[in-house]
N, C-alpha and C positions, 0 to 999 in steps of 0.2 A: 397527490398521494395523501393518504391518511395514516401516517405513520410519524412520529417525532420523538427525538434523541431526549434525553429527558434528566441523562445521568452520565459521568464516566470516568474512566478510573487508565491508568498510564505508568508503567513501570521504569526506570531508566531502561535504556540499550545496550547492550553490552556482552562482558565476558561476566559473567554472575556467579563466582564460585561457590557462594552460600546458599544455593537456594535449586528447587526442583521443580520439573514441570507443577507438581500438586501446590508447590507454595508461591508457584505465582501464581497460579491458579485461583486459589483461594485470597489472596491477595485483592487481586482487582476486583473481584467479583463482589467481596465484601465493602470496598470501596468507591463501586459504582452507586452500590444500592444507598450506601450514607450519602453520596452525592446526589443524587434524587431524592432522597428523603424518604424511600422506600421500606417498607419491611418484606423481609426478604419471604412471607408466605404468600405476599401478592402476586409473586411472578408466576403467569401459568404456564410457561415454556422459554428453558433452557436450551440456547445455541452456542456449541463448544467449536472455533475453527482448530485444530489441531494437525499439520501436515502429514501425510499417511505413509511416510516411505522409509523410518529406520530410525531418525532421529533419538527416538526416547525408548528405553528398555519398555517402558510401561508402559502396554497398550491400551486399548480400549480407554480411554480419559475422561468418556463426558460424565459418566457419574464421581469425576473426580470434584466437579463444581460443587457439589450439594456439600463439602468439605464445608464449605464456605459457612452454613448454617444448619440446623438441625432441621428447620422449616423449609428448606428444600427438595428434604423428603417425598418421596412420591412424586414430583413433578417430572415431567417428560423432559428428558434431556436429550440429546442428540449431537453426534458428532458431524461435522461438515467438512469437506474437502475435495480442494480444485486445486491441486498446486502452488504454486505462490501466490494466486487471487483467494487463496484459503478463508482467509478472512473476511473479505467481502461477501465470500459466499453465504458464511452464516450469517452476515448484515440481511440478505437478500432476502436466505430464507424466512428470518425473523419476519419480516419484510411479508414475506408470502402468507406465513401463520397469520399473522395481524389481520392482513385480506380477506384472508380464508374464513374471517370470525372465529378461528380456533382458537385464539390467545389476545387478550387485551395489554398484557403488561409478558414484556421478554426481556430474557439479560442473556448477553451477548459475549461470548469470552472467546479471542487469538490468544494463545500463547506457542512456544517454542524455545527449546534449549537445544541450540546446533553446538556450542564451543567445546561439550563434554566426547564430542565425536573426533578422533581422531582424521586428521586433515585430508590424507587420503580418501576415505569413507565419506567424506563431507559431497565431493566432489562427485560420487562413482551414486550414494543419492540423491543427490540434486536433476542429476545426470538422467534418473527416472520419467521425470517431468518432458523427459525429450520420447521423437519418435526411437525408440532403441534398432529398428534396422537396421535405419539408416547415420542415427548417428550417438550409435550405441559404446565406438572404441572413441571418439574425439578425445583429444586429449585433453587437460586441465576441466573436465566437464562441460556445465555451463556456461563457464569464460569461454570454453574452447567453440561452442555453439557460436555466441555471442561475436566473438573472435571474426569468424566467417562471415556471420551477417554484415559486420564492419567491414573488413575487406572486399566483400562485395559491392558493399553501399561507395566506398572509397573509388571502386573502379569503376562505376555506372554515372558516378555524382561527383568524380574528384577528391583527393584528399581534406582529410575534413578533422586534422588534430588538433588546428586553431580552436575549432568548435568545441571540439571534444573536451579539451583542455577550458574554453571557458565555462563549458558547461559543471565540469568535474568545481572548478574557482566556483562560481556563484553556490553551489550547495554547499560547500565547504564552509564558506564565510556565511551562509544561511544560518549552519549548523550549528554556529557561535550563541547563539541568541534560543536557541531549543535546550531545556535543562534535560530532556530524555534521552539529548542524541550520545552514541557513543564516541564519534568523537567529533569535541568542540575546538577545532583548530583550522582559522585563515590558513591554508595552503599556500593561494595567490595562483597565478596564471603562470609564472615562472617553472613551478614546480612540478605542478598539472601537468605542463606542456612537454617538458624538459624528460628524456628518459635519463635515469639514475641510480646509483645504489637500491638508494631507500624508494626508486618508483620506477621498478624495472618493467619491460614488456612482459604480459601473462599470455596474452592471447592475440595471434594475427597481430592489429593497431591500438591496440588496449595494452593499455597500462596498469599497473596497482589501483592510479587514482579514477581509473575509470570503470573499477569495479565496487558492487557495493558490497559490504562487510557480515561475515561469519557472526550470528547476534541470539544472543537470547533477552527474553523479556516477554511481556502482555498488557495487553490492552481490555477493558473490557467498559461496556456501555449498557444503560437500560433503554427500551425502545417500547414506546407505548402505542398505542389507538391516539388517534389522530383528536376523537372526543374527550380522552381524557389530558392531553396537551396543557390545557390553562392551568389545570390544578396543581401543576407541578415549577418551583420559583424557574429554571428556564425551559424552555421546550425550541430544539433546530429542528423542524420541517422539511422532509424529503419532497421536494420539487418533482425529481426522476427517477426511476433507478433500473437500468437496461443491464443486462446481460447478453451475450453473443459470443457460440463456440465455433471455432473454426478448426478447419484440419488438423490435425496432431503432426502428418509427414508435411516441411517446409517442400519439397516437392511437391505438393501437391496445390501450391498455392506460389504467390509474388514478394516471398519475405520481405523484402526492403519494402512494401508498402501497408502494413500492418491493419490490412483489410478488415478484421473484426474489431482494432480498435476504431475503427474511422467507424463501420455499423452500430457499435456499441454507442458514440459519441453520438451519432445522428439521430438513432431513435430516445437518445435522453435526453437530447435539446428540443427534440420533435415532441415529446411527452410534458418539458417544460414548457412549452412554446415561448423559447427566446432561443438569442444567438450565442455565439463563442462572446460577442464583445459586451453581453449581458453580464459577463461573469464577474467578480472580483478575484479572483484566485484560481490556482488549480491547483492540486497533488497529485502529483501523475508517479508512475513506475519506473526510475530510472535504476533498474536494477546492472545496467551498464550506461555510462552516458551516450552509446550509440540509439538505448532504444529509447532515451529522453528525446533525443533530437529528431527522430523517426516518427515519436508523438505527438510534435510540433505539428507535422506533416497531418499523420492521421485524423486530430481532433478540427483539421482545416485552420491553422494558425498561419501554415506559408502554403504554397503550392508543393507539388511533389519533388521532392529534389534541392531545396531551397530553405530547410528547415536551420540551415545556422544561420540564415537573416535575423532569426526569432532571438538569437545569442547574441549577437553579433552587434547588431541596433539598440542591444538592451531595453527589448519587448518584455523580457521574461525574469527581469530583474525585479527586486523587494517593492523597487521604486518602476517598476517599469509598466504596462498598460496591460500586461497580464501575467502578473506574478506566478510561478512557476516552484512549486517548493520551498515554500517558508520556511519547513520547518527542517531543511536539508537533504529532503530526501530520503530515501534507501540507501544512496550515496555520504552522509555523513549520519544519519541517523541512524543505519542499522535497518537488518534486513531478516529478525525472525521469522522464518516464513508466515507460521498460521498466525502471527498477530500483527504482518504488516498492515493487511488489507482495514483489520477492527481497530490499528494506528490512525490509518488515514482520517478516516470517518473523527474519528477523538479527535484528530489535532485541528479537522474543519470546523468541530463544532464548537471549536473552543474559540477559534477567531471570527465565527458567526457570534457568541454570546458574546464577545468583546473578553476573552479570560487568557488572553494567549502570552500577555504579558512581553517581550522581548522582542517575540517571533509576530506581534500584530499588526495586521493590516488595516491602513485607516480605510473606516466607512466601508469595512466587508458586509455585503451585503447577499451578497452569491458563493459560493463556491462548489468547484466542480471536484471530484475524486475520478483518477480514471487507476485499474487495479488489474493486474492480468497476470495468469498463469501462463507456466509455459514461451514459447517464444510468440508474444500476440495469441494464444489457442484459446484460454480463459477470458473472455475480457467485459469487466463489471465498469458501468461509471455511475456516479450519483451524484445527483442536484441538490442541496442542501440550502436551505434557507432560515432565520430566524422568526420563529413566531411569537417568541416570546423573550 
């Protein structure tokens, strides 16, 4: 690839009551560009990921960037959106302008305020992201999608809430060591596992702790030409970066096998030409711990069927042979939709430059983003590497 992260900027997670889509907005964005070193008249194209389905009164947002500086004026901005891969999506495009020679220098902004939304409403747009035919009345939304999938995986593959449960523990106590996540709290395996008060069933075999959290916040990054790299004090290196859409109706496809993420995985290690065990990390989408463990499966980490060994043996632990969510996931970090995906990329590139602090991984040398809309529909991954 000829494209390299150069800059970036990371809000906490969370319930954010002081603040609006436009001032995290302006926020990161101003903060990216100090962290590259950047003056903000050099960017020649703005990428705004922003979720399209209800969240924020104020629509149309990408000229909300130019907030940011006066010298943003006139630049092409553009809004992007894939559902919960929102964010990666405008990584891509950036991604794509770069190639294209249309834009040497991009800045890159996810953000998202869900918590101003009434809890109901939360759920019935999320719920968009789905095929509405067919599973337009589910109930509890997403969970209630999600819900399904687990219970099916459950009766094809066996019960699987040991898993589920350690998978929910490991992000959790990940999540202790990330100062962005929303919340920084060892749960433990007891807790996870155990239905309770404070961690009742939402969905089918899903529980509280197996789902990831209602969040606002942004991220935002600058992304250069691959030639201008050196000039900038760090530059992370895009190795890969695939994209692959699949069906919208889960009937129309083998849900429990999360077929576009396994395409997605394959043509961006095919592009990087190495393997899964090339990696030093990954950040994957556990936007319930069912389809963490589903992505065990898809990225080719276990066979089909098999993907709590990846738990279970602690493969996918901090300390384990392919870490798995340093920085806690969507599971304890928070799950703004349009700024997970521009999260991801931030929190890799921060343990590629060695900046990660708490959350660092020795001798990261690789790491993998896999990011998807939808139930597997969206699904973005990218190779990241340090060049500088």
């Amino acid at each position: 690839m000829t494209a390299a992260i150069v800059g970036w900027a990371h809000t906490p997670f969370g319930k954010l009551d002081a603040v609006s889509v436009e001032s995290l907005i302006v926020q990161v964005a101003r903060e990216a560009l100090d962290h590259a070193g950047i003056e903000a008249g050099a960017v020649d194209e703005i990428l705004l990921g922003h979720f399209g389905s209800g969240f924020s009164v104020q629509d149309f947002t990408a000229s909300l960037v130019l907030q940011a500086s006066d010298a943003l004026r006139f630049k092409p901005a553009t809004r992007v959106e894939n559902a919960c891969a929102t964010g990666s999506a405008a990584v891509h495009q950036a991604l794509k302008s770069i190639a294209a020679g249309a834009a040497k220098i991009t800045l890159v902004v996810g953000v998202e305020q869900m918590t101003t939304t009434p809890g109901p409403e939360i759920g019935k747009t999320l719920l968009r992201a789905a095929y509405l035919p067919e599973d337009g009345d589910t109930p509890n939304g997403f969970a209630g999608v999600f819900g399904k999938i687990a219970a099916s995986y459950f009766q094809r593959h066996g019960d699987q809430s040991d898993a589920l449960a350690m998978i929910s523990a490991k992000n959790h106590f990940n999540g202790v060591s990330n100062p962005y996540a929303q919340i920084r709290k060892d749960f433990g395996f007891d807790f996870c596992r155990n239905e309770s008060e404070k961690n009742p069933f939402v969905a089918g075999p899903l529980k509280r702790t197996d789902c990831s959290l209602v969040s606002d916040g942004a991220a935002a990054m600058v992304i250069v030409e691959g030639a201008l790299a050196q000039q900038f004090p760090r530059a992370i290196g895009f190795r890969a970066a695939a994209h692959v859409q699949d069906f919208l109706p889960m009937s129309k496809r083998d849900i429990l096998k999360f077929d576009g993420c396994a395409a997605a995985w394959h043509k961006a290690l095919d592009q990087a030409q190495i393997t899964l065990d090339d990696l030093s990390f990954v950040e994957t989408h556990d936007c319930f711990t069912i389809a963490e463990l589903i992505e065990y499966e898809a990225m080719g980490l276990t066979p089909e069927g098999q993907g709590a060994r990846a738990i279970k043996e602690g493969w996918t632990r901090k300390d384990g042979k392919l870490p798995v969510n340093a920085s806690g996931g969507l599971k304890s970090k928070g799950h703004p939709i349009g700024a997970t995906g521009v999260s991801m990329h931030v929190l890799t590139a921060m343990q590629l430059a060695g900046e990660a602090g708490e959350m660092q991984i020795k001798d990261a040398k690789l790491g993998g983003i896999f990011n998807m809309g939808g139930a597997a529909v969206a699904n973005y991954v990218s190779i990241l590497e340090r060049l500088k």
